[in-house]
C-alpha positions as CSV (number, residue, x, y, z in Angstrom):
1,X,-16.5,215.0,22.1
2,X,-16.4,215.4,26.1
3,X,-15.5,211.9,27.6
4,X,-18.6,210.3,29.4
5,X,-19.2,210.5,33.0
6,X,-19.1,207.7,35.1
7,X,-23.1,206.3,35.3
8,X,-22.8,206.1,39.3
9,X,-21.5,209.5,39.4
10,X,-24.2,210.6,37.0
11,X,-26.9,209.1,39.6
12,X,-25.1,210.2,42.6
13,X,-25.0,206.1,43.6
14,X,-22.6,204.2,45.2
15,X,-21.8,200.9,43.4
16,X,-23.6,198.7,45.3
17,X,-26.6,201.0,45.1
18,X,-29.9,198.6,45.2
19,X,-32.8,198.5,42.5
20,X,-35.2,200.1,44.7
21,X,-31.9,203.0,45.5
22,X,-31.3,203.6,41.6
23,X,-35.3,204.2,40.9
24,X,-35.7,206.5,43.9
25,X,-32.7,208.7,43.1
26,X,-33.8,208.4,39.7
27,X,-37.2,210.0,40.5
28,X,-35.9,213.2,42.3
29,X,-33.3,213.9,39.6
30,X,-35.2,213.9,36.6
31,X,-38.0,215.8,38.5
32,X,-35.1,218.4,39.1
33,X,-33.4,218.7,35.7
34,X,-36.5,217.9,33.3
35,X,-36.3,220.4,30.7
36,X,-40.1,221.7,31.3
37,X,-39.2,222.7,35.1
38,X,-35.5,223.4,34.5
39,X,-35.0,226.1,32.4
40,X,-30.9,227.1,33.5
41,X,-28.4,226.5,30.5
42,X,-27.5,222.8,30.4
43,X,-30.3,220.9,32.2
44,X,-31.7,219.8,28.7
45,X,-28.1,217.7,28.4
46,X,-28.2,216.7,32.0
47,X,-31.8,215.2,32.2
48,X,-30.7,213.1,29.2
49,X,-27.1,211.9,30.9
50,X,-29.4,211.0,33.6
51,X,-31.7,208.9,31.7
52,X,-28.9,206.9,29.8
53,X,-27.4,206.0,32.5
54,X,-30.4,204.6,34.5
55,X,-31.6,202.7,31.4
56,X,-28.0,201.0,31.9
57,X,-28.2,200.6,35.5
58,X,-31.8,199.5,36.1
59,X,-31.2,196.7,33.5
60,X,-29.0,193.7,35.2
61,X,-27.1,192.3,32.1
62,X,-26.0,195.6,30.9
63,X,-25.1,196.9,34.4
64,X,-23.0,193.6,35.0
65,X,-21.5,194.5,31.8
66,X,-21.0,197.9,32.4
67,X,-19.3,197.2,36.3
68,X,-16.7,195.2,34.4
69,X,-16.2,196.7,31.0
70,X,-17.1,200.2,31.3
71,X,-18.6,202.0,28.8
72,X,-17.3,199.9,26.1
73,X,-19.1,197.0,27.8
74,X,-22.7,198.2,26.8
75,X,-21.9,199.9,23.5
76,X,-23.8,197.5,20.6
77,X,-25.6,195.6,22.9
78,X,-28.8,194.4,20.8
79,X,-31.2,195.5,23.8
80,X,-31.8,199.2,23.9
81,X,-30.6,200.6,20.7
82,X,-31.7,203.7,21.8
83,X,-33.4,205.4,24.9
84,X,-36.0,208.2,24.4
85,X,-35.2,210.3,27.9
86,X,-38.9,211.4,27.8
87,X,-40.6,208.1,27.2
88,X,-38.7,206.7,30.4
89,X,-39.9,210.0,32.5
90,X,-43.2,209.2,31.5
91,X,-43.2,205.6,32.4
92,X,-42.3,206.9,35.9
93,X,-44.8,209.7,36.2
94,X,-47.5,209.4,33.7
95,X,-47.7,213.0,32.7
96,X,-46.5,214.8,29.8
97,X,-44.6,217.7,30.0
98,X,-45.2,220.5,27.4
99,X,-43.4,219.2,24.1
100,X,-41.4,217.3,25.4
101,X,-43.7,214.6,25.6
102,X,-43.9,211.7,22.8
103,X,-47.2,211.0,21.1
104,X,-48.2,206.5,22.2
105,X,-49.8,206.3,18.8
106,X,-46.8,208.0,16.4
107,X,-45.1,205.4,14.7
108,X,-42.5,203.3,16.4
109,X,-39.6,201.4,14.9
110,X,-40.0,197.6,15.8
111,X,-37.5,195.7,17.9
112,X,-34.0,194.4,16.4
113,X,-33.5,190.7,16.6
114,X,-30.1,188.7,16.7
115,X,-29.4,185.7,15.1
116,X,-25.9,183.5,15.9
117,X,-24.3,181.5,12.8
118,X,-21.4,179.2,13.6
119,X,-19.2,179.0,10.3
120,X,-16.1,176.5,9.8
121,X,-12.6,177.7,9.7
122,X,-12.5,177.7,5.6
123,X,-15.8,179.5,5.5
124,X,-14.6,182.2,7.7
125,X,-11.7,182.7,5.7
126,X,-13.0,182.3,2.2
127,X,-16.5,183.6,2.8
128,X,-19.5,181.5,1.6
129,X,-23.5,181.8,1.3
130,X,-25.9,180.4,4.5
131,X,-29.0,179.7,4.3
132,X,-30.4,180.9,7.3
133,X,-34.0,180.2,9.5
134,X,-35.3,182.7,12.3
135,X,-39.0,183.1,13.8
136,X,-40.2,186.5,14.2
137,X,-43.8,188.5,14.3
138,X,-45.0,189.5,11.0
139,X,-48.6,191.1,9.9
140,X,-51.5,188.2,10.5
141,X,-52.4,187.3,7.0
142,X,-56.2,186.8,8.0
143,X,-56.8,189.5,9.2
144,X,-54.7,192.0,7.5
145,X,-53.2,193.6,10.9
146,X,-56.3,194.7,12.2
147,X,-56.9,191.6,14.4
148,X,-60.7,191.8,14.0
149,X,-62.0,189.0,12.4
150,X,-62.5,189.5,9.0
151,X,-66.0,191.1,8.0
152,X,-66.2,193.1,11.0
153,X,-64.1,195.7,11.9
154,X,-62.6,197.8,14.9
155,X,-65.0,201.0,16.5
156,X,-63.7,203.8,18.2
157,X,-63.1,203.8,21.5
158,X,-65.9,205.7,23.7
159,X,-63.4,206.1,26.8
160,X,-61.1,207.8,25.3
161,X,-63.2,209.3,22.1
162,X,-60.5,207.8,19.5
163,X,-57.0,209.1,21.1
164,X,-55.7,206.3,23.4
165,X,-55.1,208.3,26.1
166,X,-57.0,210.0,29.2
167,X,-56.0,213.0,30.6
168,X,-56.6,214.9,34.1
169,X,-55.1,218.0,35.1
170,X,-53.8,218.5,38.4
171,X,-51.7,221.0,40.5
172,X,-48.4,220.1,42.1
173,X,-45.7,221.8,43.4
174,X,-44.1,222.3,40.2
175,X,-47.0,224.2,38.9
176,X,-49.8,222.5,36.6
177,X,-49.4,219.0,35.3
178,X,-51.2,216.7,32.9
179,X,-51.9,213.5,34.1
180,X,-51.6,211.2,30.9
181,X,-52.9,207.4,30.9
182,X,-53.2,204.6,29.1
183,X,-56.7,204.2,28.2
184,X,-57.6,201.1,29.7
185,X,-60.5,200.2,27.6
186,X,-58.6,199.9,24.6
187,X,-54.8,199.8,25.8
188,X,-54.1,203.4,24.0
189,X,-55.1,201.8,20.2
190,X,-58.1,204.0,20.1
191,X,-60.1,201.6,18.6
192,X,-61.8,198.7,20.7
193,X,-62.2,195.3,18.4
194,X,-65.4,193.4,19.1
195,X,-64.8,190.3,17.2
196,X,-61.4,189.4,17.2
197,X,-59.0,187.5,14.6
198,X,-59.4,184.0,15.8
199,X,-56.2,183.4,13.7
200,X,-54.4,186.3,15.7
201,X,-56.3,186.5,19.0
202,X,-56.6,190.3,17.9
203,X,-53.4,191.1,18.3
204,X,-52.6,192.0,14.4
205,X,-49.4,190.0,14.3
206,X,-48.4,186.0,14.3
207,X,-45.3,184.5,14.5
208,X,-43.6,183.0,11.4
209,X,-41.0,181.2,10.0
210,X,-38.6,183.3,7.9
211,X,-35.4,181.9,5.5
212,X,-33.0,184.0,4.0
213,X,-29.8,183.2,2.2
214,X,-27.2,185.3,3.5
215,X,-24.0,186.1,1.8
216,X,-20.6,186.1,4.1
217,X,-17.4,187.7,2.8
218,X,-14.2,186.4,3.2
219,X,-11.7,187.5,6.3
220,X,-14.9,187.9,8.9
221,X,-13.8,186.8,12.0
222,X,-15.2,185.5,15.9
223,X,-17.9,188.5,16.8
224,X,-17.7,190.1,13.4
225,X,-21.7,191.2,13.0
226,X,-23.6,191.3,9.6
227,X,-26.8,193.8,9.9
228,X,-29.5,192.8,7.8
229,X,-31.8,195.9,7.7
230,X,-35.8,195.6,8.3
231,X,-35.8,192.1,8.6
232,X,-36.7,192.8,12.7
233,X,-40.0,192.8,14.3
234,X,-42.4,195.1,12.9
235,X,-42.7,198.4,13.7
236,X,-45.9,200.0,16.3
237,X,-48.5,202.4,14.2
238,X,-47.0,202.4,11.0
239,X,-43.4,202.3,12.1
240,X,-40.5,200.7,10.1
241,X,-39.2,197.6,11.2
242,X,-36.1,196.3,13.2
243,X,-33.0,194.9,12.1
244,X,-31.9,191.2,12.3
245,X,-28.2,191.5,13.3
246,X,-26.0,187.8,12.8
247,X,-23.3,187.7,15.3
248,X,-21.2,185.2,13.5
249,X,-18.5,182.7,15.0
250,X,-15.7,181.2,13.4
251,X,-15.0,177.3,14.4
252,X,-11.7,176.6,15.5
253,X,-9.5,174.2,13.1
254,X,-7.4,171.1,13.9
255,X,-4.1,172.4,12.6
256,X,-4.7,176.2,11.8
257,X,-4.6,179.2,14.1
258,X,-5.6,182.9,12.9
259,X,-4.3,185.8,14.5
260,X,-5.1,189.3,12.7
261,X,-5.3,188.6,8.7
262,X,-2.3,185.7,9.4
263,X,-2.7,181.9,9.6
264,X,-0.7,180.1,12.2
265,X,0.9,176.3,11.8
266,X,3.0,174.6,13.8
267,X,5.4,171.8,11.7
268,X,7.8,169.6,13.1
269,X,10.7,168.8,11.1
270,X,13.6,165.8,12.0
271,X,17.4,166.9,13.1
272,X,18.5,165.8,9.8
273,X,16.4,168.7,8.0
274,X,17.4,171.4,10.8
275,X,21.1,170.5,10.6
276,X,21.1,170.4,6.6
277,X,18.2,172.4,5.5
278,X,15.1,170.5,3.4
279,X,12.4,170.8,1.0
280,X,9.4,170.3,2.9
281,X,5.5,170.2,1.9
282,X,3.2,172.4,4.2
283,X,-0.5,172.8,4.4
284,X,-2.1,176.0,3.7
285,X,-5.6,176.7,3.3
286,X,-5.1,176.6,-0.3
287,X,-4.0,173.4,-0.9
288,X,-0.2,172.0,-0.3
289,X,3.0,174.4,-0.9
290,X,6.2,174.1,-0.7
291,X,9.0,175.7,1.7
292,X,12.6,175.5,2.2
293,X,14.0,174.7,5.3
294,X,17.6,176.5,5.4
295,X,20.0,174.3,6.7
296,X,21.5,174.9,10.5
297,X,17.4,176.2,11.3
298,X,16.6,176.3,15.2
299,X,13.6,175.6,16.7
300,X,11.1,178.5,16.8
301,X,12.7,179.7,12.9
302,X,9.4,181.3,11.0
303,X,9.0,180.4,7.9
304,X,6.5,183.3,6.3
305,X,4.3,182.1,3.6
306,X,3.1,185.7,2.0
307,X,-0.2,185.8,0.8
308,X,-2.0,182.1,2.1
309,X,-3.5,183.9,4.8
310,X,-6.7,185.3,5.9
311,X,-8.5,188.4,2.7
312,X,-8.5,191.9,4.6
313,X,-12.5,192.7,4.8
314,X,-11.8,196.4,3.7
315,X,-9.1,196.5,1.2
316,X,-7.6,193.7,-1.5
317,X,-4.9,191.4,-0.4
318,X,-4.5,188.9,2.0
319,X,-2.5,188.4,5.0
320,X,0.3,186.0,5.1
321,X,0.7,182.3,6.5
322,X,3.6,181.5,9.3
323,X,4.8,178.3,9.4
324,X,6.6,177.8,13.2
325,X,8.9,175.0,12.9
326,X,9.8,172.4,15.7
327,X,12.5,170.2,15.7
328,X,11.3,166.7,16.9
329,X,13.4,164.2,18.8
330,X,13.2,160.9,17.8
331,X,12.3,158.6,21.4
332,X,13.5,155.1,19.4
333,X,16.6,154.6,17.5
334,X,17.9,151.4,15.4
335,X,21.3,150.6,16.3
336,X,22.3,152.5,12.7
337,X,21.0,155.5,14.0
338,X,22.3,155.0,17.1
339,X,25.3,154.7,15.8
340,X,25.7,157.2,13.5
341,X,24.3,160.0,16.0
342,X,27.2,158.7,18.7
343,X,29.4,159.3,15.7
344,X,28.3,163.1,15.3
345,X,27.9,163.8,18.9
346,X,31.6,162.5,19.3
347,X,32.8,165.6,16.4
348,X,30.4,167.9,17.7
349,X,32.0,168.2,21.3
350,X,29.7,167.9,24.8
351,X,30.5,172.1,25.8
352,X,27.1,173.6,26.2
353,X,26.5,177.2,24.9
354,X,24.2,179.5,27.5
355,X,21.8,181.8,25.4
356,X,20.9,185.5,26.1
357,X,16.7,184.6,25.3
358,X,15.1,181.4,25.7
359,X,12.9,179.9,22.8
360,X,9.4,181.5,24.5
361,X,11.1,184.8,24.9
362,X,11.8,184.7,20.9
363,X,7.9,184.1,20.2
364,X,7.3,187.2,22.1
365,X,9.4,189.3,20.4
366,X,8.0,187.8,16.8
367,X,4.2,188.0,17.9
368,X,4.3,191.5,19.6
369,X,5.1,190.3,23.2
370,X,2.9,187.2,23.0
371,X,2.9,183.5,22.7
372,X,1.8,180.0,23.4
């Protein structure tokens, strides 16, 4: 697949191009390359390179994401799933071109919607069931969709005889065109409603309440989306509807860190336990386990729990859990202690020993060449 073009080299835009600068260059390019006037090999695929990247461009979030992300900034944004070329020339213009041009009463697939669930550390990692409460547009139950009020119903439009739009042929210098309008006696339904839905207001639809228990798996993490499909807004003229897309979030915990399929903890252990090695108790998210400390352990030794961290998502298993051990200085001593330390300082000598890494230089090297 050919890598994608640059969207201000597509437009033939500086950066800083204005609003007004984008729509005008806009205009005279897809007059030039639309597929009805251009007939040269190519222009088909141009006209629509054009279009996608205005629809990025003209719209200020996704161009703010696209100026610092790139192309990977707008891909799976809810807005715009996708971008009908021809529909966009047409809200420009007014006119249809040949075939190219999309019927305004064929069925439309309704708007997605996006719904943002915050889920605790353990529910992330073990997966859970939430009950879940989101308002969208759904068919008015008095009326049945038709948004007359019942006992009556809609008549054909005498504007536009029944078809929603009005048409006028005109000559231009790209040859004949067909001006194509809304019909604004009836807004392009068709049909003009006398007495409307009071419960409605004629428009068809009300907005509702909907709950929905939805099921998380185990190992999802921050950003990790769940698409439940035709739970959107309904669809226009018989389309299907949208999608609902939860954009889940994962809580962070007081001792725990995740990174990848792994669960981070940080334990401090005394001098004792370094210099003689120990049998320690450590948290996991399962419950309590042990670990050995082996004896002469420095700070930053790893102590790798395998399988108390995170499920994988796509295959069985579960990551691991990597206790980071500290050793922890004690600020107070009793004279005992005090004693007994001056005692092991005396056999242990005062040289110092440089070392070839320092303790943050070994966390790089065990995370991948990051730490902290």
């Amino acid at each position: 697949m050919p890598e994608k073009r640059d969207y201000y080299q597509v437009l033939e835009v500086p950066r800083d191009a204005s609003s007004e600068d984008l729509r005008r260059v806009y205009r005279r390019l897809a007059k030039q390359y639309h597929p009805d006037v251009n007939k040269e090999p190519g222009a088909e695929e141009r006209f629509k390179e054009i279009n996608e990247a205005y629809a990025v461009l003209s719209d200020d979030e996704r161009r703010a994401a696209y100026d610092r992300y790139g192309h990977a900034g707008v891909q799976g944004m809810p807005a715009d799933f996708g971008v009908n070329p021809f529909e966009i020339f047409e809200q420009f213009f007014g006119f249809g071109m040949g075939g190219g041009r999309r019927s305004r009463r064929a069925p439309r697939r309704g708007a997605d919607l996006r719904y943002d669930l915050s889920l605790s550390f353990e529910e992330s990692v073990f997966g859970a069931e939430k009950e879940i409460s989101f308002a969208r547009q759904d068919t008015c139950t008095t009326c049945q969709g038709s948004g007359a009020e019942p006992g009556t119903t809609p008549v054909r439009c005498t504007t536009c005889n029944g078809a929603g739009e009005v048409r006028q042929v005109r000559q231009t210098f790209l040859g004949s065109m067909v001006n194509v309008a809304t019909c604004p006696a009836c807004g392009g339904a068709g049909e003009t409603i006398t007495t409307p839905c009071r419960a409605c207001r004629g428009s068809g639809q009300q907005r509702i309440e909907i709950q929905r228990v939805v099921p998380i798996p185990g190992g999802v993490d921050e950003g990790t989306q769940i698409r439940l499909a035709g739970e959107g807004e309904p669809g226009i003229n018989g389309g299907p509807r949208g999608d609902l897309y939860i954009v889940l979030h994962a809580k962070p915990h007081r001792f725990f860190r995740r990174r990848g399929d792994d669960i981070l903890l940080d334990v401090s252990i005394n001098v004792a336990q370094a210099a003689l090695g120990a049998k320690i108790t450590v948290p996991t998210v399962d419950g309590d386990e042990p670990a050995t400390v082996p004896a002469g352990t420095q700070p930053g030794r790893v102590l790798r729990l395998k399988g108390k961290g995170v499920p994988h998502v796509r295959r069985n298993g579960r990551g691991d859990q990597l206790v980071i051990l500290s050793i922890e200085v004690p600020r107070t001593l009793t004279k005992e202690q005090r004693e007994l330390l001056e005692k092991l300082g005396t056999t242990l000598g005062n040289e110092v020993h440089p070392q070839e890494k320092s303790f943050l230089d070994s966390l790089k090297d065990l995370f991948g060449g990051t730490a902290g």
